[in-house]
N, CA, C and O atoms as a GROMACS GRO file, in nm:
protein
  544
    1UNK      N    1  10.639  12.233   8.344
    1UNK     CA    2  10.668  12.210   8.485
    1UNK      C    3  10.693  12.061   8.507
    1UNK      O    4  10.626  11.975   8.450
    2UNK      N    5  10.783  12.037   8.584
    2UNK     CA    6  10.863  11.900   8.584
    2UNK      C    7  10.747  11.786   8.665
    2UNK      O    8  10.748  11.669   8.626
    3UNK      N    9  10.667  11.820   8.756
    3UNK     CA   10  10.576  11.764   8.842
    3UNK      C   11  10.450  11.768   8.763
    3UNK      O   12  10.394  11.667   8.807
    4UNK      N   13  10.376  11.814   8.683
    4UNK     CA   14  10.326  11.830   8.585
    4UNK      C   15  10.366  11.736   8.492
    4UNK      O   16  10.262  11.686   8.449
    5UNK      N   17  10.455  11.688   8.440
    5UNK     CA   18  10.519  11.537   8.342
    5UNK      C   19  10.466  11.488   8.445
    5UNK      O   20  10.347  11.466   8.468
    6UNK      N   21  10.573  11.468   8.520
    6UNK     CA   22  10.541  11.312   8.631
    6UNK      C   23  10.437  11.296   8.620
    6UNK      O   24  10.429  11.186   8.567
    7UNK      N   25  10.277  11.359   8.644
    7UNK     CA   26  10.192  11.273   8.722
    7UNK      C   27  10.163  11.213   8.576
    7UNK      O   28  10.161  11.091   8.560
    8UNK      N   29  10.141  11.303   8.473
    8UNK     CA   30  10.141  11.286   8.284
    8UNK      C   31  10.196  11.120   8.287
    8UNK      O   32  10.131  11.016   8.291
    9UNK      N   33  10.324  11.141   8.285
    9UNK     CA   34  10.397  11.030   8.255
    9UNK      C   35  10.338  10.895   8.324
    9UNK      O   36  10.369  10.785   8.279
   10UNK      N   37  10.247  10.909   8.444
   10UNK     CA   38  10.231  10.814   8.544
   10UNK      C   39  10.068  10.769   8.512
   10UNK      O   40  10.022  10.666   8.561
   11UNK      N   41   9.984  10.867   8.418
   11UNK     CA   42   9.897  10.881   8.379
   11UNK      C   43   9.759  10.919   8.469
   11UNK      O   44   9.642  10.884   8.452
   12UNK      N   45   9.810  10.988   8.551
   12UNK     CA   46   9.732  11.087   8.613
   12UNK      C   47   9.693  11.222   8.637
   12UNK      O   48   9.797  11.286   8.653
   13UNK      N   49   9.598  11.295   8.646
   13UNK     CA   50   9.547  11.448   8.642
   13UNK      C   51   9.619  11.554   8.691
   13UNK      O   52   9.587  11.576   8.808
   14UNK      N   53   9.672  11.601   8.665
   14UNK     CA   54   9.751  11.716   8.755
   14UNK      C   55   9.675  11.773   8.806
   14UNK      O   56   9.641  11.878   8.751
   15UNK      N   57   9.592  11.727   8.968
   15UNK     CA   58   9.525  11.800   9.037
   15UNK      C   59   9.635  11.915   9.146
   15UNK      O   60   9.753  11.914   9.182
   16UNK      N   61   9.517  12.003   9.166
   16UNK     CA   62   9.632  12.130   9.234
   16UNK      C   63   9.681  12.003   9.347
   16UNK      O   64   9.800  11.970   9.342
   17UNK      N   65   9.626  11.961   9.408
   17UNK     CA   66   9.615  11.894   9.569
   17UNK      C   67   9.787  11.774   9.517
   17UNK      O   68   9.893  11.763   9.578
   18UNK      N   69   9.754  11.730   9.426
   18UNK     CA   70   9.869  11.631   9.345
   18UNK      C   71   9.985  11.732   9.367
   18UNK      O   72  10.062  11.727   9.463
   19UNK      N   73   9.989  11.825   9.266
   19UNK     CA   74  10.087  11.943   9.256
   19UNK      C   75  10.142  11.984   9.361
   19UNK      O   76  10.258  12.025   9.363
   20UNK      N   77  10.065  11.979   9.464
   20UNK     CA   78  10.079  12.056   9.614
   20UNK      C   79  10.183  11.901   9.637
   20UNK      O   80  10.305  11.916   9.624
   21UNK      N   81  10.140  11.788   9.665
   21UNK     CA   82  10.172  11.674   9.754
   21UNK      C   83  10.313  11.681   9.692
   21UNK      O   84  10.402  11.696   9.776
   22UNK      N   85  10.353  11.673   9.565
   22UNK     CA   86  10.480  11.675   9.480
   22UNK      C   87  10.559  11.800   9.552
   22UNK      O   88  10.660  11.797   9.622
   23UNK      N   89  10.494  11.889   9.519
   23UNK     CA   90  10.599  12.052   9.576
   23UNK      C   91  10.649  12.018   9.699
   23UNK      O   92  10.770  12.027   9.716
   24UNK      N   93  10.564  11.974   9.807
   24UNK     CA   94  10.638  11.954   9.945
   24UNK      C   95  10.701  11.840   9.935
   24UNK      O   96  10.794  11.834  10.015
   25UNK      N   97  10.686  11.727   9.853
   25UNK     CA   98  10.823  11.651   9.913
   25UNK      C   99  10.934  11.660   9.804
   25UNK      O  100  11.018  11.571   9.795
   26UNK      N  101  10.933  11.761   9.726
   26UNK     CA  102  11.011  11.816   9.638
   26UNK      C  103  11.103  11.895   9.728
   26UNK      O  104  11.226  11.887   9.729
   27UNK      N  105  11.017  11.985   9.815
   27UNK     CA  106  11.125  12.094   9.904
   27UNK      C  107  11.118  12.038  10.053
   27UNK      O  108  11.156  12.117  10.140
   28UNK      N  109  11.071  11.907  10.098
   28UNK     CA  110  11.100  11.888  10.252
   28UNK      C  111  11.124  11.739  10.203
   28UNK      O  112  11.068  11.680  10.111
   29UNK      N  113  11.225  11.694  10.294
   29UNK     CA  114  11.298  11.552  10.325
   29UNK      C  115  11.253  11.450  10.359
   29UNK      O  116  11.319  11.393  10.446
   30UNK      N  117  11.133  11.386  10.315
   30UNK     CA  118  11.090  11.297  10.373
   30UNK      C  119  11.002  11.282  10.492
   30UNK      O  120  11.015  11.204  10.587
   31UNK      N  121  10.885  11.393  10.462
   31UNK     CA  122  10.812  11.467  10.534
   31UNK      C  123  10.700  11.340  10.589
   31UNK      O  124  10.652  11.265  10.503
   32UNK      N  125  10.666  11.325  10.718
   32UNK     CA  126  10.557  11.226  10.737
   32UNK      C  127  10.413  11.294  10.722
   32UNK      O  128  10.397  11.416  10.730
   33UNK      N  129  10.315  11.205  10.702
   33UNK     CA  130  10.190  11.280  10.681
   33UNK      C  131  10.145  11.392  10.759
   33UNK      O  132  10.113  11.498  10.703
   34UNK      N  133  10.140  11.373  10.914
   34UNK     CA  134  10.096  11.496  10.973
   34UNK      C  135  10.134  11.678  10.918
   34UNK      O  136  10.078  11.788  10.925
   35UNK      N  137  10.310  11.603  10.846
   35UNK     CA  138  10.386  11.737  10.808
   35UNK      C  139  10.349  11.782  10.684
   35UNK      O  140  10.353  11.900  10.647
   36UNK      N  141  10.310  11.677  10.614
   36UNK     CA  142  10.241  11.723  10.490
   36UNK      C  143  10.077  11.792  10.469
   36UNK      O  144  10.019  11.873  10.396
   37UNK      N  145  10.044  11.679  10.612
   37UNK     CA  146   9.906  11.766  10.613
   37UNK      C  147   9.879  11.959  10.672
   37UNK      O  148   9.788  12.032  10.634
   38UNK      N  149   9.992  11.994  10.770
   38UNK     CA  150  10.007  12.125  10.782
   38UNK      C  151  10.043  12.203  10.730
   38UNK      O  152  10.030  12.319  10.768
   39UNK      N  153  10.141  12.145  10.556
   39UNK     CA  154  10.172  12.234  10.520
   39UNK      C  155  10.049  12.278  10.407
   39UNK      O  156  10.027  12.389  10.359
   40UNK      N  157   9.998  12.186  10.390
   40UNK     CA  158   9.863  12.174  10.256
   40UNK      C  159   9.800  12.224  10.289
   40UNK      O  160   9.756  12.300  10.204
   41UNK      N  161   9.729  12.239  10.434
   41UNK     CA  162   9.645  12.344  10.517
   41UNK      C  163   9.697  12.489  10.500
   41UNK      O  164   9.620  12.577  10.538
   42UNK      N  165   9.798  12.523  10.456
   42UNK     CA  166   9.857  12.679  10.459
   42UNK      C  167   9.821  12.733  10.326
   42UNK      O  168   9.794  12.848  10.289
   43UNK      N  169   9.830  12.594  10.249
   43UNK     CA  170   9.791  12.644  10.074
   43UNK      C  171   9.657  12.639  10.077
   43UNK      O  172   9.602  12.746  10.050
   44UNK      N  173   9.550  12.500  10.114
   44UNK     CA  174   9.438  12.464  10.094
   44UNK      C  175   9.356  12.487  10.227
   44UNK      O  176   9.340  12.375  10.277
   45UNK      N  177   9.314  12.556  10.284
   45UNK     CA  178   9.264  12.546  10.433
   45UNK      C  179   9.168  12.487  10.485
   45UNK      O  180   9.144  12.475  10.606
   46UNK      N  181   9.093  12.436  10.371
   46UNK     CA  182   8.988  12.384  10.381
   46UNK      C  183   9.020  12.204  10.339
   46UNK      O  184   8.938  12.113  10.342
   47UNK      N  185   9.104  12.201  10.319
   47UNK     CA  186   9.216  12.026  10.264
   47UNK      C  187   9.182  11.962  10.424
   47UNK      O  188   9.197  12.013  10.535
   48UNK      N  189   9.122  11.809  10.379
   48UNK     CA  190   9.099  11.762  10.507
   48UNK      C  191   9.216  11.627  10.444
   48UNK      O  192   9.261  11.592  10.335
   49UNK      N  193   9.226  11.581  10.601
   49UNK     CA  194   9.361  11.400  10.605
   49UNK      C  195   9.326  11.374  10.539
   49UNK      O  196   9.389  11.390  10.434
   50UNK      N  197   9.212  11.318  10.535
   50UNK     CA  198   9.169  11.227  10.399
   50UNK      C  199   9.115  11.246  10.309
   50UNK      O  200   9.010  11.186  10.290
   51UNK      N  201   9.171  11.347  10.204
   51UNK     CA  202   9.228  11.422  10.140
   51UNK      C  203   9.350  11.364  10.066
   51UNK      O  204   9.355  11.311   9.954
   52UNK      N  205   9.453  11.391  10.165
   52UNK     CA  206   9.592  11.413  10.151
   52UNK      C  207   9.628  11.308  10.142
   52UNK      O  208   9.693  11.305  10.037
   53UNK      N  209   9.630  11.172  10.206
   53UNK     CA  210   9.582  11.041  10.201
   53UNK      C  211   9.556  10.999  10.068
   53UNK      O  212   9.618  10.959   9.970
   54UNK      N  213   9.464  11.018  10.095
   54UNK     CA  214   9.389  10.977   9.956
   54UNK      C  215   9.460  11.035   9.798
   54UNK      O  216   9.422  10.998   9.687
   55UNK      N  217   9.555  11.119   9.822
   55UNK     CA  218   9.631  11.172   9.664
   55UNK      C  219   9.813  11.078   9.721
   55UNK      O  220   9.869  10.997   9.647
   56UNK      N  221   9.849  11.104   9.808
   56UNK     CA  222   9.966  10.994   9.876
   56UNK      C  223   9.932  10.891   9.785
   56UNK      O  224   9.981  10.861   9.676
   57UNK      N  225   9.828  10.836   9.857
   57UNK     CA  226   9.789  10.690   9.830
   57UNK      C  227   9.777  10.643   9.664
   57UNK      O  228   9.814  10.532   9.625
   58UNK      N  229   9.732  10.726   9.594
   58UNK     CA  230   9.712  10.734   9.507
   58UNK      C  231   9.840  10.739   9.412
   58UNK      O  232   9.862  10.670   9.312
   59UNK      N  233   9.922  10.843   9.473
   59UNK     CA  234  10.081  10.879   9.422
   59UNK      C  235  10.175  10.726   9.434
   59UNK      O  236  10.256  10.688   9.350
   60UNK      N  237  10.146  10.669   9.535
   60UNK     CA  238  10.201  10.589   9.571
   60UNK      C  239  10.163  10.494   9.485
   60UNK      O  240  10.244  10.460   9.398
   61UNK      N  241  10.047  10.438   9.490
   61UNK     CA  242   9.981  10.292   9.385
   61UNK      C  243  10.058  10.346   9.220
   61UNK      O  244  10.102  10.255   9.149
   62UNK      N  245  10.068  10.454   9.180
   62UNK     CA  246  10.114  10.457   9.034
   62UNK      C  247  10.287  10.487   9.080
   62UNK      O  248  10.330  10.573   9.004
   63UNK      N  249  10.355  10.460   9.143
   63UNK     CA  250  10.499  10.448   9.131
   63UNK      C  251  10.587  10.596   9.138
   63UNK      O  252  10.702  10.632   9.114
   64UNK      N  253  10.482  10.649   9.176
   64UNK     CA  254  10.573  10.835   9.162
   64UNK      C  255  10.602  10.875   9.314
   64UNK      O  256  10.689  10.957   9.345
   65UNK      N  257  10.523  10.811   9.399
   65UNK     CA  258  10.552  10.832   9.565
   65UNK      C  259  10.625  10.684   9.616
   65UNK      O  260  10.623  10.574   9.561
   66UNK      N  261  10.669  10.714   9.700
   66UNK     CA  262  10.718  10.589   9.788
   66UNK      C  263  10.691  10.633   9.932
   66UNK      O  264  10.724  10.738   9.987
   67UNK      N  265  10.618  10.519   9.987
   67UNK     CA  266  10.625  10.522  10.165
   67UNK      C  267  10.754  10.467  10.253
   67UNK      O  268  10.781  10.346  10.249
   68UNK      N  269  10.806  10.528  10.306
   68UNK     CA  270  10.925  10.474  10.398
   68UNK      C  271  10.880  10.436  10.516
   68UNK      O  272  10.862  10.530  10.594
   69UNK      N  273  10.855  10.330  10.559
   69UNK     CA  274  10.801  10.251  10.708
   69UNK      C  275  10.915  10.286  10.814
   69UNK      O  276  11.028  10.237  10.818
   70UNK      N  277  10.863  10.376  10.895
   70UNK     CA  278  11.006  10.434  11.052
   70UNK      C  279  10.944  10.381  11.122
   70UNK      O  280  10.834  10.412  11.166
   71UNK      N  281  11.030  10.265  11.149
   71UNK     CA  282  11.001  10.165  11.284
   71UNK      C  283  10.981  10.264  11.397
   71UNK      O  284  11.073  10.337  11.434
   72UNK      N  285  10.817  10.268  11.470
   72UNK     CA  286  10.822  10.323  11.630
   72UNK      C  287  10.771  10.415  11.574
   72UNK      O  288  10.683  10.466  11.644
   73UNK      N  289  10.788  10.469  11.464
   73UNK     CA  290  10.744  10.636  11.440
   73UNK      C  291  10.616  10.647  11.268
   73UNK      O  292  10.590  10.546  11.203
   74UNK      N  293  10.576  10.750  11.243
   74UNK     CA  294  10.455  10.696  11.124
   74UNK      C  295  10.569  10.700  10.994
   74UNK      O  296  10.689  10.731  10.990
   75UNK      N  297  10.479  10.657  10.901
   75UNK     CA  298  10.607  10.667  10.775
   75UNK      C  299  10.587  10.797  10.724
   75UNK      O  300  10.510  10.892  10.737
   76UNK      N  301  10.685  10.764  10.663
   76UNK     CA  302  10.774  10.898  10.577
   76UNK      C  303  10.732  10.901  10.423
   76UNK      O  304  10.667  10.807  10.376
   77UNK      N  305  10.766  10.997  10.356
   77UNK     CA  306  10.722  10.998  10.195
   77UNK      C  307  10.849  11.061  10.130
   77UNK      O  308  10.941  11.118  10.189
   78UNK      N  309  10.836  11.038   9.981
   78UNK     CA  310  10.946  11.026   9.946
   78UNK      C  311  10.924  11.027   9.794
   78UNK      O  312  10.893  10.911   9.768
   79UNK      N  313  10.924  11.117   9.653
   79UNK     CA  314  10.929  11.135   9.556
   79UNK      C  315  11.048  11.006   9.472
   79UNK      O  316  11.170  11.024   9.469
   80UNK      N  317  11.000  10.916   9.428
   80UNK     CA  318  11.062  10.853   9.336
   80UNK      C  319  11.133  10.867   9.212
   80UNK      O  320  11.100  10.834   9.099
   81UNK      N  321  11.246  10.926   9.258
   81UNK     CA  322  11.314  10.963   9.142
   81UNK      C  323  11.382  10.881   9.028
   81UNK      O  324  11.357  10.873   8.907
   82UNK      N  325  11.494  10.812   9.122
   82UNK     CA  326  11.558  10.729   9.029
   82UNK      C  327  11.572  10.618   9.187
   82UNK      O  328  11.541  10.641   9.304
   83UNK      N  329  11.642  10.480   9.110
   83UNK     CA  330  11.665  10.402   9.246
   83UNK      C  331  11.781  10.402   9.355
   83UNK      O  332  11.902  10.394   9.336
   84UNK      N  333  11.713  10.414   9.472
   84UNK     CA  334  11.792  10.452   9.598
   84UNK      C  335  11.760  10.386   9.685
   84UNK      O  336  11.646  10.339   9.680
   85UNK      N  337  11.832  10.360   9.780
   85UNK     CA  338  11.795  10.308   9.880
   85UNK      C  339  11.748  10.386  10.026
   85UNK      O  340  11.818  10.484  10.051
   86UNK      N  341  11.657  10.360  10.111
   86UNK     CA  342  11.670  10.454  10.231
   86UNK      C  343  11.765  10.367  10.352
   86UNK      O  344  11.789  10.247  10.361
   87UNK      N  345  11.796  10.457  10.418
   87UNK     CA  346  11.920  10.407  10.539
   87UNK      C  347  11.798  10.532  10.615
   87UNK      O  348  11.758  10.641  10.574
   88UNK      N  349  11.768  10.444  10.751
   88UNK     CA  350  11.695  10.517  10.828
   88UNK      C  351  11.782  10.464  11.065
   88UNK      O  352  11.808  10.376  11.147
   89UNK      N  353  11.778  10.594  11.037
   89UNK     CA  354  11.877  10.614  11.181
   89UNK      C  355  11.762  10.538  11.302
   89UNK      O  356  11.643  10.546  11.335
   90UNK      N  357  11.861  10.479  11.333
   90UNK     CA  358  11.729  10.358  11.462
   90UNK      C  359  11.742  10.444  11.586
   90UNK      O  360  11.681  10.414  11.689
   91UNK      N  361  11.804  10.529  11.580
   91UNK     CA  362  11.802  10.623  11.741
   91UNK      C  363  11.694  10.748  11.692
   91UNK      O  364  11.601  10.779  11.766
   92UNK      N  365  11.712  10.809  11.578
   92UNK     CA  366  11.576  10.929  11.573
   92UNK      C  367  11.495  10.894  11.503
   92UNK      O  368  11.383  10.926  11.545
   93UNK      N  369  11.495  10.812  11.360
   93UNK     CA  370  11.418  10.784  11.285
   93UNK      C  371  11.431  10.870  11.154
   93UNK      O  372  11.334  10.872  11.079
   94UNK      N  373  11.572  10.959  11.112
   94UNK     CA  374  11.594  11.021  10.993
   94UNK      C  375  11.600  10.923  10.918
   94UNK      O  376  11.636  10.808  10.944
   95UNK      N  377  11.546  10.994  10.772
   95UNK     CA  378  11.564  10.908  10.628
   95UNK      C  379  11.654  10.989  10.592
   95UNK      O  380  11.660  11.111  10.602
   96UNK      N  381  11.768  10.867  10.523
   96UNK     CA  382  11.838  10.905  10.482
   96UNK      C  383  11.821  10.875  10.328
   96UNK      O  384  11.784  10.760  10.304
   97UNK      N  385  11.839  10.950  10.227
   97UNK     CA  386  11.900  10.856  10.094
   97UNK      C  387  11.994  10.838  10.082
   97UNK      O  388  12.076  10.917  10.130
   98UNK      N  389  12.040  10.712  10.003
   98UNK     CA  390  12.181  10.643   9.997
   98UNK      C  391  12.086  10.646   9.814
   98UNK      O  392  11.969  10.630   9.780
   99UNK      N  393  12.235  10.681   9.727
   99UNK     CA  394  12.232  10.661   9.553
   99UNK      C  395  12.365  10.635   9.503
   99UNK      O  396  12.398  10.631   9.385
  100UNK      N  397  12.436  10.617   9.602
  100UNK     CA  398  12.573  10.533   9.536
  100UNK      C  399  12.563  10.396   9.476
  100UNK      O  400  12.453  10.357   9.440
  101UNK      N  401  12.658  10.328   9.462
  101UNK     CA  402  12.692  10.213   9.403
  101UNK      C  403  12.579  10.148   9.451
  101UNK      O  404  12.631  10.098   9.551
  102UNK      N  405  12.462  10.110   9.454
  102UNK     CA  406  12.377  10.014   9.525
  102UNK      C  407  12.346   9.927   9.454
  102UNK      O  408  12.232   9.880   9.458
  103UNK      N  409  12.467   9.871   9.344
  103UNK     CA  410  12.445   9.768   9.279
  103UNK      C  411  12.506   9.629   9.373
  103UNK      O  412  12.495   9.520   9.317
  104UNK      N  413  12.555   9.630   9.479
  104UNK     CA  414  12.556   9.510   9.556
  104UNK      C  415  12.399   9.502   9.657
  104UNK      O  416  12.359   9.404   9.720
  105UNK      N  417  12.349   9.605   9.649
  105UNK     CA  418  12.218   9.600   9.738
  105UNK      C  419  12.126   9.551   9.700
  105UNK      O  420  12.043   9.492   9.768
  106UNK      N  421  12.124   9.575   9.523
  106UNK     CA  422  12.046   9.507   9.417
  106UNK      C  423  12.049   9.396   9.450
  106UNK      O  424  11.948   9.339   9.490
  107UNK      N  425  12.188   9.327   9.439
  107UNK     CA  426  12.208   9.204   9.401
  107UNK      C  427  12.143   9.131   9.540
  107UNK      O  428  12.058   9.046   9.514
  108UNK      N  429  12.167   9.147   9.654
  108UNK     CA  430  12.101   9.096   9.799
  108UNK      C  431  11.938   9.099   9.777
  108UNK      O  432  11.853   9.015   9.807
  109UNK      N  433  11.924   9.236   9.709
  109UNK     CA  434  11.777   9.229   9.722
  109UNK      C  435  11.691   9.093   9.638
  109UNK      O  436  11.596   9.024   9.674
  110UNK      N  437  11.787   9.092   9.490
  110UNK     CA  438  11.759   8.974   9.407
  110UNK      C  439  11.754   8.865   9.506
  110UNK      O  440  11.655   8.793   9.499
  111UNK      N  441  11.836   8.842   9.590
  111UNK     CA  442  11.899   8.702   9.645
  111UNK      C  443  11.753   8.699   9.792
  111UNK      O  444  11.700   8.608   9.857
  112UNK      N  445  11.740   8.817   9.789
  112UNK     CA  446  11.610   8.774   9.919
  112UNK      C  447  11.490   8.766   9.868
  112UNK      O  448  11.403   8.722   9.942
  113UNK      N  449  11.458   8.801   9.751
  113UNK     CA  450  11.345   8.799   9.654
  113UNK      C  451  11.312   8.598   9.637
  113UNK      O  452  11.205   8.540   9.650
  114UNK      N  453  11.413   8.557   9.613
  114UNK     CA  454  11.440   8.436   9.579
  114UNK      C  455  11.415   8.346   9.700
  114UNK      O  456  11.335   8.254   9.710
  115UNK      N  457  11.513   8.400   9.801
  115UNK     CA  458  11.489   8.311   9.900
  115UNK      C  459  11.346   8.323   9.976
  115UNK      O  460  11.299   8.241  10.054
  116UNK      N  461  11.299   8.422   9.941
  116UNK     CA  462  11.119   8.430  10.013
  116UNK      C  463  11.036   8.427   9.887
  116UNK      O  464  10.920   8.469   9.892
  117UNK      N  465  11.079   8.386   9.790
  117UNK     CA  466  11.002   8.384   9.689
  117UNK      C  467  10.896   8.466   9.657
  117UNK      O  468  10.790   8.432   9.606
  118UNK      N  469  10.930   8.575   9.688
  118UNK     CA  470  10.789   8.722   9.671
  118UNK      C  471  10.914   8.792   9.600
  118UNK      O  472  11.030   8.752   9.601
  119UNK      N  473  10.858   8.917   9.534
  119UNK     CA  474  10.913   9.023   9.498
  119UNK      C  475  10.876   9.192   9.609
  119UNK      O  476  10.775   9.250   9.646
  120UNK      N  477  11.038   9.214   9.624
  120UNK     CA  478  11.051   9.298   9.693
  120UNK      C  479  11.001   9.444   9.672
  120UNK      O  480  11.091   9.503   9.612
  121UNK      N  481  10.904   9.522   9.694
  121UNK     CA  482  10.856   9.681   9.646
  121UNK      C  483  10.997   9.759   9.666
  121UNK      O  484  11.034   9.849   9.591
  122UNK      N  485  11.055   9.721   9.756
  122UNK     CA  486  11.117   9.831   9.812
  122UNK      C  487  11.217   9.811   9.950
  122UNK      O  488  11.180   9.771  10.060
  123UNK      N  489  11.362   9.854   9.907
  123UNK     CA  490  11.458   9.855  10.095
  123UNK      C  491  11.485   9.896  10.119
  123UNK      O  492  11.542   9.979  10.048
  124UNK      N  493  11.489   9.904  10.262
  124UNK     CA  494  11.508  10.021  10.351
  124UNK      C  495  11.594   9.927  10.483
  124UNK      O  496  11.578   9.811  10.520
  125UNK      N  497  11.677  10.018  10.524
  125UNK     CA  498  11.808   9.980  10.634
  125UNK      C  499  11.746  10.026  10.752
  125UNK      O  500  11.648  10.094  10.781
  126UNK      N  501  11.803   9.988  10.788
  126UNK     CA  502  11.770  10.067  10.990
  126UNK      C  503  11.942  10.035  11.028
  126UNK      O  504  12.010   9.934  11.004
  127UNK      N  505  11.978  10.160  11.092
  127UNK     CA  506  12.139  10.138  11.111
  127UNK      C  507  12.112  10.275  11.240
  127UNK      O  508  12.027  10.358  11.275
  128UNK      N  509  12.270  10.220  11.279
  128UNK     CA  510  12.320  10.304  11.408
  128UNK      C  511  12.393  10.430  11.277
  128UNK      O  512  12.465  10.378  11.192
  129UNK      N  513  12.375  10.560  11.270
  129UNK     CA  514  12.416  10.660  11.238
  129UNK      C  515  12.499  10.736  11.297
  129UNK      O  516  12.445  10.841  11.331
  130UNK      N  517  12.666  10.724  11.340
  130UNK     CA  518  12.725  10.798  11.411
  130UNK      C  519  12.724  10.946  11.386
  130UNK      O  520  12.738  11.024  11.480
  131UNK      N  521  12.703  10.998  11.229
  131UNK     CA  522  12.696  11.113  11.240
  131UNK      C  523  12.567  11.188  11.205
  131UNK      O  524  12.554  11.302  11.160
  132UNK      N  525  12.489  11.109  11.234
  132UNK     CA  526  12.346  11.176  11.252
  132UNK      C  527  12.283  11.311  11.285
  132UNK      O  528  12.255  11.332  11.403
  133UNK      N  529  12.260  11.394  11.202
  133UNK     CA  530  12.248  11.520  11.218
  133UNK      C  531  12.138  11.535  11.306
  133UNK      O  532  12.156  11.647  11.355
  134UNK      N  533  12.056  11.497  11.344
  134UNK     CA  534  11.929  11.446  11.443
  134UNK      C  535  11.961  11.379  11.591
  134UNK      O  536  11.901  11.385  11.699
  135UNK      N  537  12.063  11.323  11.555
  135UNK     CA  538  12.085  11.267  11.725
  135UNK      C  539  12.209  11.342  11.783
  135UNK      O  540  12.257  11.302  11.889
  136UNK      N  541  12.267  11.458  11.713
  136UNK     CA  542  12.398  11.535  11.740
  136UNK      C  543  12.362  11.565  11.874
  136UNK      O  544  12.439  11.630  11.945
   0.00000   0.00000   0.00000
């Protein structure tokens, strides 16, 4: 089972609760916690936030989760596949992925790394989305 490597590869337990956190943002889009916490309640009923939190968090510190920060709204989650960028709609707050050419995005990201002299985790856009399936 492919989620089963990952956590392996990342060097962590394949707990069911892990397995569970992977499956839903395997089959939902960038689900924010509340959405993850209702759906874990349908598998686990007895699964409390901090819980769910607490394996996120966890997913996240070893490089297999990513948090997407939605300005105004809570963040989003997001299975780390390969590198992408998020483009997130400033009128609803959809994540989008962008995996095209984002080798000029690289290169900006290098160039702001430099000019703030920190290293960047991670970028994310905020843009006007004309065809926004959310603000249709």
């Amino acid at each position: 089972m492919q989620h089963m490597k990952i956590l392996k590869d990342h060097g962590l337990k394949a707990t069911p609760q892990r397995l569970c956190v992977l499956k839903l943002l395997s089959e939902h889009t960038h689900p924010n916690i509340d959405e993850l916490y209702e759906e874990m309640r349908d598998i686990f009923p007895s699964i409390s936030l901090a819980t769910v939190y607490k394996n996120l968090n966890t997913l996240i510190e070893k490089g297999v989760v990513v948090e997407v920060a939605n300005y105004g709204q809570k963040s989003k989650f997001d299975i780390y596949h390969s590198p992408h960028i998020h483009v997130i709609c400033e009128n609803c707050g959809k994540v989008y992925d962008y995996h095209n050419d984002i080798s000029k995005i690289e290169d900006y990201k290098e160039m702001l790394e430099k000019a703030l002299n920190n290293t960047l985790s991670k970028l994310s856009i905020v843009a006007t989305i004309p065809d926004c399936e959310c603000c249709r």
